[in-house]
N, C-alpha and C positions, 0 to 999 in steps of 0.2 A: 504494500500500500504506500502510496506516493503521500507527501505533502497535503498537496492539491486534495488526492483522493481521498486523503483523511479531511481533511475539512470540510469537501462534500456530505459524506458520510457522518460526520458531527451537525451536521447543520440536518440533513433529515432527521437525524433521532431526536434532536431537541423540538423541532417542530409537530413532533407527535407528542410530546408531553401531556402527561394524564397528571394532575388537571392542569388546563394550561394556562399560559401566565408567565412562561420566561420572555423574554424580548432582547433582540439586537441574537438573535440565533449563530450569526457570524462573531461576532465580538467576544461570545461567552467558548465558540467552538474555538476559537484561536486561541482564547488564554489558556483553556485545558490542554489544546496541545502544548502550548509552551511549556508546562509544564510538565508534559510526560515527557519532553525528548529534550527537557533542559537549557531550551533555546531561549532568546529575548523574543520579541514582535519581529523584528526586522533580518534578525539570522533565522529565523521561521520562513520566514516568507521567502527569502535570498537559498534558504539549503534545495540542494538534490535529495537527500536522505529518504533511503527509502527504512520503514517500519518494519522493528522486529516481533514478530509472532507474540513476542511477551508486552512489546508497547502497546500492540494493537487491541491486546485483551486489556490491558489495564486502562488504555484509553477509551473502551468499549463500556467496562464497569461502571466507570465514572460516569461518562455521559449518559448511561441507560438509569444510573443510580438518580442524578440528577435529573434526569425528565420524568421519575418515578414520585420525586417530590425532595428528595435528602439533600441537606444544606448542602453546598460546594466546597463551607469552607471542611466540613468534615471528610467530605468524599477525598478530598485532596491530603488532607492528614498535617499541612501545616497554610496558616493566614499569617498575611503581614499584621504587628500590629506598633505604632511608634518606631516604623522603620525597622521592626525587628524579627524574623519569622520564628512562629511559634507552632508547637504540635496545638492541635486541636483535634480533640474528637468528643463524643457526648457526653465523656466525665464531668467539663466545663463549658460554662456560657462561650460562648460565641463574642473574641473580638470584638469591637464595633469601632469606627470613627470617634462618633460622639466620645467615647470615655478618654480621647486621644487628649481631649480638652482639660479632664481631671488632673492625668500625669502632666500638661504641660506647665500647668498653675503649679505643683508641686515641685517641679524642677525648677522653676522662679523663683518660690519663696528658699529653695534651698541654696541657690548659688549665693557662692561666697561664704558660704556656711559650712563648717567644720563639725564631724561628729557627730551628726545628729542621728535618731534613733528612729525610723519609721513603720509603723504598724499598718499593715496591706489586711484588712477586716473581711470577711465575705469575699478571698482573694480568689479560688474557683482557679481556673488555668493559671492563677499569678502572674496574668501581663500586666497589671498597674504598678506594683510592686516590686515586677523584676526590671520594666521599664524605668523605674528612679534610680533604681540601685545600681543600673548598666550605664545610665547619665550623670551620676552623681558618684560621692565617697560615704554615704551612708551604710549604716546597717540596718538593715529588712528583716521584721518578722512578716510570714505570712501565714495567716487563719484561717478556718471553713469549718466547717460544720462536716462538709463531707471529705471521710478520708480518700475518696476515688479521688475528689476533684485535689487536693494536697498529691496523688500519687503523680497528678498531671502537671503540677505545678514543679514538683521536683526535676519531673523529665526536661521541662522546660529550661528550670536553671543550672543543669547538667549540660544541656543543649547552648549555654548563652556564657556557660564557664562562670557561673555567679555564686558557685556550690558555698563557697568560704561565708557569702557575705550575708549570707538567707541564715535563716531559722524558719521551724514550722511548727504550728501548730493545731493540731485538731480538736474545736471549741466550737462548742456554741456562742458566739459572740467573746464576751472576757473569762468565762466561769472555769478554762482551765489555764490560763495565763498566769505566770508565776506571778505571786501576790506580789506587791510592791515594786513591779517593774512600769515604768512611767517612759513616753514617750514622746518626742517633738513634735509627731505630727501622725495623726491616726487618717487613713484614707481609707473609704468604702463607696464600692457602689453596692450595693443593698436590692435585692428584689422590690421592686415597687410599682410593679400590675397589680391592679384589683386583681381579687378573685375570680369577681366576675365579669371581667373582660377574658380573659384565658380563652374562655371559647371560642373569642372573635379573633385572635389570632391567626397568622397565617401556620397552615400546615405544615411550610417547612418548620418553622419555630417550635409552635407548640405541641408536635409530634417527635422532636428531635431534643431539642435542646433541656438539660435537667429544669424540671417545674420548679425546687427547689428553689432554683436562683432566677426565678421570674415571677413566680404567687407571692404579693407583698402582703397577703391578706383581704379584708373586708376594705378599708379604707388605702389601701395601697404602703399603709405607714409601721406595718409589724414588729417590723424590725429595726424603722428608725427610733418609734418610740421608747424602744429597748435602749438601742445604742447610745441616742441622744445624751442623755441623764450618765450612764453607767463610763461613756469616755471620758469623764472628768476625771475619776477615779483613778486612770492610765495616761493622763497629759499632764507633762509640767508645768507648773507657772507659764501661763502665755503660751503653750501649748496651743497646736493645730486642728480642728478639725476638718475635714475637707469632705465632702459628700457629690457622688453623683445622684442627682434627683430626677423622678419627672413630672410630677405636678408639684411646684415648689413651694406651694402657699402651706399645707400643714408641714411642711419640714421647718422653716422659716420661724411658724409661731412656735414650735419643739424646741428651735433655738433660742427665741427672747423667752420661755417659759424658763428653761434651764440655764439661764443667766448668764451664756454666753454674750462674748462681746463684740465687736470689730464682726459684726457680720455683715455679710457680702455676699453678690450672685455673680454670676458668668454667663452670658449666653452663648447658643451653641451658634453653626450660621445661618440657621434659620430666624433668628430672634427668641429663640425661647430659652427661659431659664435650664441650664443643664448644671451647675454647681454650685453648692452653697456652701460655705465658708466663713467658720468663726474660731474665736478665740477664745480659752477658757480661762476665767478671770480668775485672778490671780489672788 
């Protein structure tokens, strides 16, 4: 199979997709080859190569996996995320852009900063937290509830050479974090879907990705509620909190309730609040 004839061939199976709903058929056919035969866009398109028997079945998988409904990023087995490729598969949330915004605000407050101590909460694949710590001189704990999504995490910082600088821990929030360990700056993105939006989700999401780290409850806030109040406990004087959110009005008043201070939002580029951000007083 040629190039050319593989791209044909991607572009019919995507176009049968059950249910359908992918777009730009060509665009999505050429990235997946890029990826099976290791090329860029432009040495794709420029080679002769023809396909080995094993590319063509593993290029086949993916693309039949993917017009069967299954995220790309997992089919594929690693997403970029802050310029960095990471494993992904369903042990942990899925990447996104958006949270690109959380780590870039935390790599801001920390430049020029010495030492500090950063706690990755609800860390799941640990790209927020392995992303500071590959940017920065800090030392990362990272958290979860679930030890699958910590198994994925490790792989990752195995994968990024960060083994030294990580810690882990398997917690429900703080309740098994060594007592008395206090932090410069605690980051979490937190499940924060309603309950009952879940349904409304798309299939690939809500069929794929752990519910765990996407059901924020009844009012979407389960877990901030928790967190809110209980990170003071684990920040120093003037300590960080940094959240990613998605509806930011009850996260907001969680924050003037618990007496946070210096708080602040960030929108993402759409215009909407995507991080909230205070300071625990001191």
């Amino acid at each position: 199979m040629t190039i050319y004839e593989a791209i044909l061939f991607g572009k019919n199976i995507l176009s049968g997709a059950k249910p359908p709903g992918i777009i730009n058929h060509y665009q999505k056919t050429v990235f997946i080859l890029c990826h099976i035969m290791e090329m860029t866009h432009s040495e794709l398109l420029l080679s002769n190569s023809i396909l080995t028997n094993s590319q063509i079945n593993n290029y086949t998988k993916i693309l039949k996996g993917y017009a069967n409904g299954a995220p790309l990023q997992y089919l594929l087995g690693k997403w970029s995320f802050y310029g960095l490729d990471l494993y992904t598969d369903p042990r942990g949330l899925i990447p996104r852009p958006e949270t690109e915004i959380l780590v870039e605000e935390a790599i801001n407050y920390i430049a020029g900063r010495k030492d500090l101590i950063v706690l990755d909460i609800c860390a799941g694949s640990g790209c927020i937290g392995l992303a500071v710590a590959h940017c920065t001189a800090c030392h990362v704990y990272l958290s979860d509830i679930s030890r699958e999504a910590l198994t994925l995490a490790k792989k990752n910082a195995s994968l990024l050479g960060l083994d030294k600088k990580i810690m882990y821990f398997e917690s429900d929030l703080f309740n098994t974090l060594p007592k008395g360990d206090k932090f410069d700056i605690i980051i979490a993105n937190p499940p924060y879907i309603e309950s009952k939006e879940i349904a409304n989700l798309s299939p690939r999401i809500k069929d794929y990705e752990p519910i765990i780290a996407l059901d924020g409850g009844e009012g979407g806030l389960d877990l901030y509620s928790r967190l809110i109040p209980e990170a003071t406990d684990y920040l120093k004087p003037k300590g960080i909190l940094m959240l990613e959110v998605g509806p930011a009005d009850g996260v907001l008043a969680l924050m003037k309730k618990t007496r946070y201070t210096n708080i602040h939002t960030i929108s993402d580029y759409s215009g909407n609040i995507r991080v909230v951000i205070g300071e625990a007083d001191a």
